[in-house]
N, C-alpha and C positions, 0 to 999 in steps of 0.2 A: 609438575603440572604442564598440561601443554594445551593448545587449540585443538577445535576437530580440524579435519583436513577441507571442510568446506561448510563454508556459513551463507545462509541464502537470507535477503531480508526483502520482507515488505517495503514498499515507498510508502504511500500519504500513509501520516498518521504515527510513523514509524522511522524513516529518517528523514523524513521531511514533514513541516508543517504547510500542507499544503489546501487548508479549508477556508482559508479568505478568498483565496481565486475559482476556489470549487463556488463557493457560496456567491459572491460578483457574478460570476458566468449562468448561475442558474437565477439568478434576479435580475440578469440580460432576458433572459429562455419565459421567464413567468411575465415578466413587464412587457412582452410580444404579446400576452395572450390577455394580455388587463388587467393579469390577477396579482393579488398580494404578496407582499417580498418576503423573504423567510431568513428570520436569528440567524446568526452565526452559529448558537447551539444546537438548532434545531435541522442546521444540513450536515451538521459534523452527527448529528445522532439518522443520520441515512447512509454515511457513506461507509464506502465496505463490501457494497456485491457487485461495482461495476458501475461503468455512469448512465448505464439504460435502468437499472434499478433505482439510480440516483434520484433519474428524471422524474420515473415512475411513482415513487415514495414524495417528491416532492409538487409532483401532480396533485395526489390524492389528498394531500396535508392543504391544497385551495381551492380544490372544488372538482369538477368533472372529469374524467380521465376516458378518450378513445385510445382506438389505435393512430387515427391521423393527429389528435392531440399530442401522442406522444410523440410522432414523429416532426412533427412544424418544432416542438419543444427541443428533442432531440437536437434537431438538427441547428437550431436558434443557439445552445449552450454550445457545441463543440463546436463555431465558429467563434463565438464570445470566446469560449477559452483558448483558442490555439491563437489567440492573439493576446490573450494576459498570461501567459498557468505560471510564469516567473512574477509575474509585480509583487504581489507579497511573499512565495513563498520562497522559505529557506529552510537550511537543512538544520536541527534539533542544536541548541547548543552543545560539545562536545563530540558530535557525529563525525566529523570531518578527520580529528588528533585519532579518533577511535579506528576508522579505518583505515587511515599513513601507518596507525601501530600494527594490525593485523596486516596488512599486504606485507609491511616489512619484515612479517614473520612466513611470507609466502603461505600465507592461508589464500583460498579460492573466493573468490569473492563472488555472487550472484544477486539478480534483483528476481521474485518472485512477484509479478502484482495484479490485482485485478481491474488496473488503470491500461487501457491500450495501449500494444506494445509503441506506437509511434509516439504519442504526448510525452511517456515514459523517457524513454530516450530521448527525446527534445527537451525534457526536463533535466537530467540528468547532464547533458551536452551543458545546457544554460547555468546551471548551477557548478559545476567541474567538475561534478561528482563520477563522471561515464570512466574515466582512471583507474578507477579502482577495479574496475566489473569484468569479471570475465565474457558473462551472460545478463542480458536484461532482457528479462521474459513478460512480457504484456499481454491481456487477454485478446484472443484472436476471434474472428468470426465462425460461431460454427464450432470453436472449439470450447470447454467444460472450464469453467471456472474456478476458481476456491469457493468453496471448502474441497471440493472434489481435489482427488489427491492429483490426478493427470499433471496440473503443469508444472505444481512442483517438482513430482517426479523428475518430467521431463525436463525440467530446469538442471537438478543432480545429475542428469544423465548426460546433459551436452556439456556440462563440465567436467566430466572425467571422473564425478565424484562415486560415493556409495553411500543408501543410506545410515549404515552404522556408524559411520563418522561423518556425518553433516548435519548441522544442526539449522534449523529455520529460525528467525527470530520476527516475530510480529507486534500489533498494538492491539489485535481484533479478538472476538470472540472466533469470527470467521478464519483467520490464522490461525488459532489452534487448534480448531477442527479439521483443518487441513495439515496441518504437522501429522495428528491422531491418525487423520485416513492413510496418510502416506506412511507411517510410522517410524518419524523423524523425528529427532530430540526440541524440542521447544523452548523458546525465552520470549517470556513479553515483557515491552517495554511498557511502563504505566501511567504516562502521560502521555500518551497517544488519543487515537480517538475510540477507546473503549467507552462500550455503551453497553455492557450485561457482567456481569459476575463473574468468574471462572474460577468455582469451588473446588475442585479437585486440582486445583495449578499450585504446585507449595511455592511458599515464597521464595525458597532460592534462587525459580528459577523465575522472576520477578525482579526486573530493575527502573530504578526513578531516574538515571543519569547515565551519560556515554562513555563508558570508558573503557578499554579492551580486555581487562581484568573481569567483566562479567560473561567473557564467555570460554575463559580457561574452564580447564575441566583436569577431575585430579584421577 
């Protein structure tokens, strides 16, 4: 049994719990606008297509949504957050032992995410996690998001990788329909921030806990 030759992963939700500071920084963004604070549940059940979608979905969940609304909004949360996105979060219990074992196996390590590439790596940097990465790939301006397969791809590709031996691992419904586009082997993790079903996913390739044993392959 061995590793693929290169494993890409999602950040929030995935190796990091990073939805108290998502959730803080957009109750910074909505408390500018007078409007009502929002669950913890209920910004973990938005995240996932980028923090302009964030914004967007958590507009509409309290009332009126422009364009300039979203942008005073916008722009209100990614100040809040480039000044908290570490207070609460941390990386998954387990995450850390799981990729010391994988790099020790000289597997390629990458981050795939639809969190911007700068917070990303600021996040990464704050937490230690940047060590491990070959590549950390953040959504850019202009350019195509997950599910679209582009940055994954492009993530395999400025690693040296192929897709027949690299495998993506996410928490999202959205990661796996970008594994499917790019047609990359897939693991989700299942306490992450999944918010819909994924019937056709078997459970093997399904796991509750980090350990580097769930991404061998026989």
């Amino acid at each position: 049994m061995t590793y693929p030759e290169t494993i890409i992963f999602d950040l929030d939700g995935t190796l990091i719990h990073s939805a108290p500071d998502l959730q803080a920084a957009m109750n910074v963004a909505l408390s500018s606008l007078g409007r009502e604070q929002l669950d913890l549940a209920t910004v973990i059940s938005f995240i996932g297509n980028g923090v302009e979608v964030l914004v967007e979905r958590s507009l509409r969940a309290t009332g009126k949504i422009s364009s300039e609304i979203h942008r005073s909004a916008l722009a209100a949360f990614l100040e809040s957050y480039s000044q908290n996105m570490t207070a609460l979060t941390r990386p998954y219990p387990g995450v850390i032992a799981c990729l010391e074992a994988l790099k020790s196996a000289d597997v390629r390590l990458g981050i795939c995410t639809n969190k911007p590439t700068g917070p990303a790596k600021d996040i990464c940097d704050q937490l230690d996690l940047s060590r491990f990465f070959d590549v950390i790939a953040g959504a850019e301006p202009d350019q195509p998001k997950k599910p679209d397969a582009t940055p994954l791809l492009a993530c395999i590709g400025a690693m040296g990788g192929t897709v027949p031996n690299s495998l993506y691992v996410g928490d999202s419904t959205v990661d796996y329909q970008t594994a499917k586009n790019a047609d990359v082997s897939f693991r989700l993790y299942s306490r992450g921030y999944l918010n819909a079903g994924i019937s056709d996913l078997a459970d093997e390739y399904r796991f509750d806990y980090w350990t580097h044993e769930n991404f061998l392959r026989s």
